[in-house]
N, C-alpha and C positions, 0 to 999 in steps of 0.2 A: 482353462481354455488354452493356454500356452503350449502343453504336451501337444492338444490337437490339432493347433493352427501349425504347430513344426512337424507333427507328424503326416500332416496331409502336405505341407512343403516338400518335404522328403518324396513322398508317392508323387508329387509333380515332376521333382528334378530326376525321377528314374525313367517317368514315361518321356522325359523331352530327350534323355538319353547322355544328361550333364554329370553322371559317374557312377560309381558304385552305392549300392546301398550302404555299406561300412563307413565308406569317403564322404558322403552326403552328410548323416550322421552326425559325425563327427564336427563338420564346418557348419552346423547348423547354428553353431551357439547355444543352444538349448543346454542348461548346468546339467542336464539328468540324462548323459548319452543313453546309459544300460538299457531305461527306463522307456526311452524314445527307440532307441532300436527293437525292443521287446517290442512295442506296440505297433512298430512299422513294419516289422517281420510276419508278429501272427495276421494284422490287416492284408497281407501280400500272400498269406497260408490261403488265407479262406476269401480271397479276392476273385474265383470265380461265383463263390456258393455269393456271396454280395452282391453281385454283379446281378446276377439273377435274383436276388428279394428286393434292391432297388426297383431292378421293370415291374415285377410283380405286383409291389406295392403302391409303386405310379411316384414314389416320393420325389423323383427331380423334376416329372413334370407338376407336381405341386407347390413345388419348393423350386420356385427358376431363379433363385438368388443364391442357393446353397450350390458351392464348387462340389462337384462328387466325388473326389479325392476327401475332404471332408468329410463327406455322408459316407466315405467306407468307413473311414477310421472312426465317428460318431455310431457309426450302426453294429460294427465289430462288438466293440467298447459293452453297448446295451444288450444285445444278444448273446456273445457271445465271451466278451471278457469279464470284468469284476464290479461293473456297473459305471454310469458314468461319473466324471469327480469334476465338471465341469457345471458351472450354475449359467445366468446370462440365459439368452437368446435362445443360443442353439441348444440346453439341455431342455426349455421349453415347447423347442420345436423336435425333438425327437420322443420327447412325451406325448406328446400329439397325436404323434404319428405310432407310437407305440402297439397297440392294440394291432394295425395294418401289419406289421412287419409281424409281428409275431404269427400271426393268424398264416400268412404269406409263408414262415418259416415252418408251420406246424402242416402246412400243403405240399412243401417241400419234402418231407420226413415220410408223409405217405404215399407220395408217388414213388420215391427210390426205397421205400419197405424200410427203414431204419428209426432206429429210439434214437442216436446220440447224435449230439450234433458232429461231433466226431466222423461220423459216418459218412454224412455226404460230402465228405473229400475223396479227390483222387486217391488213388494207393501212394503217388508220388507227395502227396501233397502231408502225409498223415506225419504225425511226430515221430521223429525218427527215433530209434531204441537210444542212440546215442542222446539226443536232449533231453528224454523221459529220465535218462536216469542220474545226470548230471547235478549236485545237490545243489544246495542256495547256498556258498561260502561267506562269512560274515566275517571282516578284520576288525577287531576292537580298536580303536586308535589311543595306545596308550599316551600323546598326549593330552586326554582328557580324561581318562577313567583308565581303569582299571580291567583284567576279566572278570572279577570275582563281581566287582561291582555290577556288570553288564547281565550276568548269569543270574543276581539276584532279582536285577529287573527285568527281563523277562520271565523270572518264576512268577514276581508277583503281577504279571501281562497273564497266566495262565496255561504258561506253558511248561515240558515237563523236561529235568535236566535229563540225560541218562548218564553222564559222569564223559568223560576219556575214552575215546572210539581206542579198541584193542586191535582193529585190523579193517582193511579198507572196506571188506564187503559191509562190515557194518554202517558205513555212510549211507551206502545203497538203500538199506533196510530201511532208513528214517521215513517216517510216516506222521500223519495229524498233526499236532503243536507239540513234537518231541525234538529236543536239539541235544547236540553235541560238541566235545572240545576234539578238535582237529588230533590226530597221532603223530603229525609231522612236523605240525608248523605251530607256537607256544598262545599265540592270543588270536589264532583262526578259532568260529565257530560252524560248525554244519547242520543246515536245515534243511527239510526236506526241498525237492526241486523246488515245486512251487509256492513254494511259499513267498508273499511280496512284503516287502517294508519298506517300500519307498516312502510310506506314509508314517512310516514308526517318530516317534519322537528324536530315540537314539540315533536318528539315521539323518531325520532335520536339522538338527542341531551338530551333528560331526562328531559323535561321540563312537560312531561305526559306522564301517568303509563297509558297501558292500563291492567285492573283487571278488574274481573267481582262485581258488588255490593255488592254479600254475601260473596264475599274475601275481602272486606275490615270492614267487620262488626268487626272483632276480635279483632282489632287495636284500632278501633274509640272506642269501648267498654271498652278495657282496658284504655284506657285511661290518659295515666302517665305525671305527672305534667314535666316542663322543669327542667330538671336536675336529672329527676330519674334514678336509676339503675336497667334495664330490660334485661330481656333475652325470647331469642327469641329460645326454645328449639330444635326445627327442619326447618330449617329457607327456607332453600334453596323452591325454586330459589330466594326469595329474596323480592318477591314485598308486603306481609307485614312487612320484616324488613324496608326497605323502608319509607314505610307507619310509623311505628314506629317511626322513624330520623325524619320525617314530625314534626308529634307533639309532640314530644322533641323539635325541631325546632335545631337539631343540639347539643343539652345544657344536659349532661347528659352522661352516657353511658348504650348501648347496648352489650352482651353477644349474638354472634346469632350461633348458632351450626349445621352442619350437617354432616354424616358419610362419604358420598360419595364424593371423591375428582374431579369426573365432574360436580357435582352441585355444591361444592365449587367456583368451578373456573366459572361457568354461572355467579355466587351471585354475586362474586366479580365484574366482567363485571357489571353487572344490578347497583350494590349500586356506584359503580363510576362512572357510565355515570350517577346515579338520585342526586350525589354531596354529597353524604351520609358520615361523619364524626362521629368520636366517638364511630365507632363500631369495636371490637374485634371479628373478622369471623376464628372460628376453625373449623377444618377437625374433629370433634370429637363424637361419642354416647353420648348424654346426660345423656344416664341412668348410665355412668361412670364418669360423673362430679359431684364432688366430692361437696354438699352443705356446708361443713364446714370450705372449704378453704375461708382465709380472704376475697381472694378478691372480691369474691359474697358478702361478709357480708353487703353491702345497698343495696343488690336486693332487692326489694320491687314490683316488677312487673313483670308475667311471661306469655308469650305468647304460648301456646301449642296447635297446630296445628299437629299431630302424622300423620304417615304413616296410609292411614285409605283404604277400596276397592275402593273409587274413583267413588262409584255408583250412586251420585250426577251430577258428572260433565255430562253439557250438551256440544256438539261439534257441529260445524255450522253442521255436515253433518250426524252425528251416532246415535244422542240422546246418552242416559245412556249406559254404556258399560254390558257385557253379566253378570248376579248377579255373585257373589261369592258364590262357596260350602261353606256349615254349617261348615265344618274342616276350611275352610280357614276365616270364617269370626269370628271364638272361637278364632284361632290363633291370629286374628288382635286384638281382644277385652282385649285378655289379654294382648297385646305388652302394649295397651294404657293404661290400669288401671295400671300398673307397672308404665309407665312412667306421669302420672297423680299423682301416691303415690309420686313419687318422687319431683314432682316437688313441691309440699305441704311440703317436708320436708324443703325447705329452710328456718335457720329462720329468718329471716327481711321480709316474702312473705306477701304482706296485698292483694293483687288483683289479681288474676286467674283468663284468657279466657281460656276455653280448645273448639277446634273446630275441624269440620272433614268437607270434604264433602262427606257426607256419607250420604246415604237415610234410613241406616238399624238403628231398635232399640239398638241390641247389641253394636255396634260399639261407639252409642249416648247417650240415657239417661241411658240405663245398665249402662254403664262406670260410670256415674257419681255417681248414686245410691249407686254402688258398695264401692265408693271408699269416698264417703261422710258418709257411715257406719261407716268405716275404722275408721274415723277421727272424728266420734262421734261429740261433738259439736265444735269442733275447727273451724269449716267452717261450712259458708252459703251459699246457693244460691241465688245470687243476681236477682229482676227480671227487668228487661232491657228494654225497647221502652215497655212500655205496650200496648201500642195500634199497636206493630206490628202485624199483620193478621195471621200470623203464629206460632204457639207455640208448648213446646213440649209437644211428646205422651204424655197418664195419666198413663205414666207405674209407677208411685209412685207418692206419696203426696207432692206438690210444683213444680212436672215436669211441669210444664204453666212458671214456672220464666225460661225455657230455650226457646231458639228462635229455629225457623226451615225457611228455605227458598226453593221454588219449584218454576220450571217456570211456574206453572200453579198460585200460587197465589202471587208469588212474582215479577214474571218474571226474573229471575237471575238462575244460579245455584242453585243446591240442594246442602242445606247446615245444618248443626247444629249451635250453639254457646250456649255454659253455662259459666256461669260470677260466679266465686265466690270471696269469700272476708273471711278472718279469721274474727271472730266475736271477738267482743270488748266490754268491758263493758264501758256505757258510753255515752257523749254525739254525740248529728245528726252530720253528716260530708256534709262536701260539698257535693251532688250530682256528682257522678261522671256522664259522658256520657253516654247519654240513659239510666241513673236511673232513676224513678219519672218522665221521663219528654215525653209528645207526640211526635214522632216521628215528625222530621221538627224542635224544637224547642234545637237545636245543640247549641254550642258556637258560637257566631257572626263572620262573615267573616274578616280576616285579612285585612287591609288597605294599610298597608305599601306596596308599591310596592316593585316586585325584577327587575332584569334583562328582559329590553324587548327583544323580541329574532325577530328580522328581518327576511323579506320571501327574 
């Protein structure tokens, strides 16, 4: 009943006009954002076809105690999502009432001439190509398992391996209970879009992150040896710090920062069901943490992920959210160059990812432009997965060494990532992750098993 009572919160705080749906989301507290923005998103797709089997059905004047913010996201859920996972009260009163809505939605179908529920949406309203074909990305969290481990438990769940995706259209291609091992990224799995496992064992227990592809580029790109000192500027909700503790392997410490104390407390949820140690998680502004106190002094790796418009993110049901005005997306450009300068000033810093998912110039390689000026030759731009398909604009000279991702050539979220690195006089350094190196050809898979985790 959780999801529902925060997912009808959300559909409150958008009609009083208290923020974005992303923003809402997120402060909601609710441990399972993905999970709640999916449900908040497709409830807001088919919020007129709702709106109309409500009257239809007469259920609010039946029901004058049920908030109808509620009764979409209850009526969605039984009609039109994967049933409902909710017992109590209201799953008794929407069984009730069952038989009414349905009948109501089957009067629906033949006045507008249509079979699918699908149908009677607007043309605006329908799933965009771009989220139809964006897969369900899985991160194995190797601190607690394994791939090989992971891959045998969902054979014996019933589903079917097909080995090592050879090239990206084959992601696209995934179908029924058939998965795959990512070509880019070493312990990513891919399912098809829709497929859900919020309920999966694997998934309860932290044994697998679900993230999307280009949320995990940031992490694997930084790439910090075991035992480094990293921070993680704007952390929350948690699943590149996560990701982070991964390849530390525990050995090391994390700095992960965020203002708001409902995402704090999501983090915290998320980093301790994924076994996450070693990490120092404050309620605090980065741009007020101080780089000269000692006890940064071995940071040497900084993950920067900023408040960005969010014009990236794809949703199973909305695609991209409505742009952001010129005022609001100056606003954001500057938050992040500020917090970009800053985080440059630490000094032990030898490695910056700065990333957004943001689809806008401003927000992406402006920022960097701007602030690689700044810094004169102190920093370089590092160029990363050369052979990734996506690159950035040519809004200045070496914008190609920054990554971009789209579900159109990526099939993942719309995202940015630029890698920089303080320049050194002197000799080659080891190749970090996706330096130099074709996409696929990662650090070798870990051996050592963990923890099998029993169905």
């Amino acid at each position: 009943m959780a999801l529902y009572s925060a997912a009808a919160a959300v559909l409150a705080g958008l009609e009083r006009g208290e923020g974005g749906l992303k923003s809402l989301v997120y402060n909601s507290g609710f441990p399972h954002v993905r999970q709640l923005y999916a449900l908040v998103s497709e409830t807001l797709r088919y919020a007129s076809v709702l709106e109309k089997l409500l009257d239809g059905a007469a259920l609010l004047q039946a029901e004058k105690k049920l908030p109808p913010q509620l009764a979409k996201v209850l009526v969605y859920d039984l009609l039109f999502g994967k049933g409902l996972k909710c017992g109590g009260r209201w799953k008794a009163l929407a069984r009730r009432h069952r038989a009414r809505l349905e009948a109501e939605l089957a009067r629906m179908k033949v006045r507008h001439q249509v079979s699918r529920n699908e149908d009677l949406l607007a043309p605006e309203q329908a799933v965009s190509p771009a989220a139809s074909q964006v897969p369900r990305y899985v991160r194995v969290n190797t601190l607690k398992t394994c791939v090989d481990d992971v891959i045998d438990f969902f054979k014996r769940q019933g589903y079917t391996y097909l080995g090592k995706a050879a090239s990206v259209e084959e992601l696209k291609a995934l179908s029924g209970k058939k998965f795959l091992l990512d070509l880019h990224l070493p312990e990513l799995l891919v399912f098809p879009a829709q497929t859900d496992l919020h309920d999966n064992l694997l998934y309860t227990s932290g044994h697998i992150i679900l993230q999307d592809k280009a949320s995990c580029l940031p992490a694997f790109l930084l790439g910090p040896a075991a035992g480094s000192h990293v921070i993680d500027a704007c952390a929350a909700p948690g699943n590149k710090t996560s990701h982070l503790a991964a390849i530390l392997k525990n050995k090391g410490q994390i700095f992960a920062f965020d203002v708001d104390p409902k995402r704090v407390a999501t983090m915290n949820t998320l980093l301790t069901r994924a076994g996450v140690t070693g990490c120092q998680l404050a309620q605090q502004d980065f741009l007020t943490v101080d780089p000269r106190d000692s006890k940064y002094s071995r940071v040497t790796h900084i993950l920067l992920d900023p408040s960005c418009s969010g014009s990236g993110m794809v949703t199973r049901g909305l695609g991209q959210e409505a742009a952001p005005s010129a005022e609001r997306l100056q606003a954001l450009a500057g938050f992040q160059r500020r917090a970009l300068n800053h985080a440059l000033s630490f000094p032990a810093l030898q490695r910056l990812v700065y990333s957004t998912c943001s689809l806008h110039q401003e927000e992406n390689e402006d920022v960097v432009q701007a602030v690689l000026q700044e810094w004169g030759s102190a920093f370089r731009l590092v160029t990363a997965f050369p052979s990734w398909p996506c690159r950035g604009l040519a809004a200045f000279s070496g914008a190609e060494s920054c990554l971009r991702a789209s579900p159109a050539e990526t099939f993942t979220h719309g995202f940015f990532v630029a890698v920089l690195e303080r320049c050194r006089e002197g000799a080659a350094e080891n190749p970090q992750p996706g330096e130099g190196m074709e996409p696929g050809a990662a650090p070798k898979k870990r051996k050592k098993k963990k923890q099998r985790v029993k169905e």
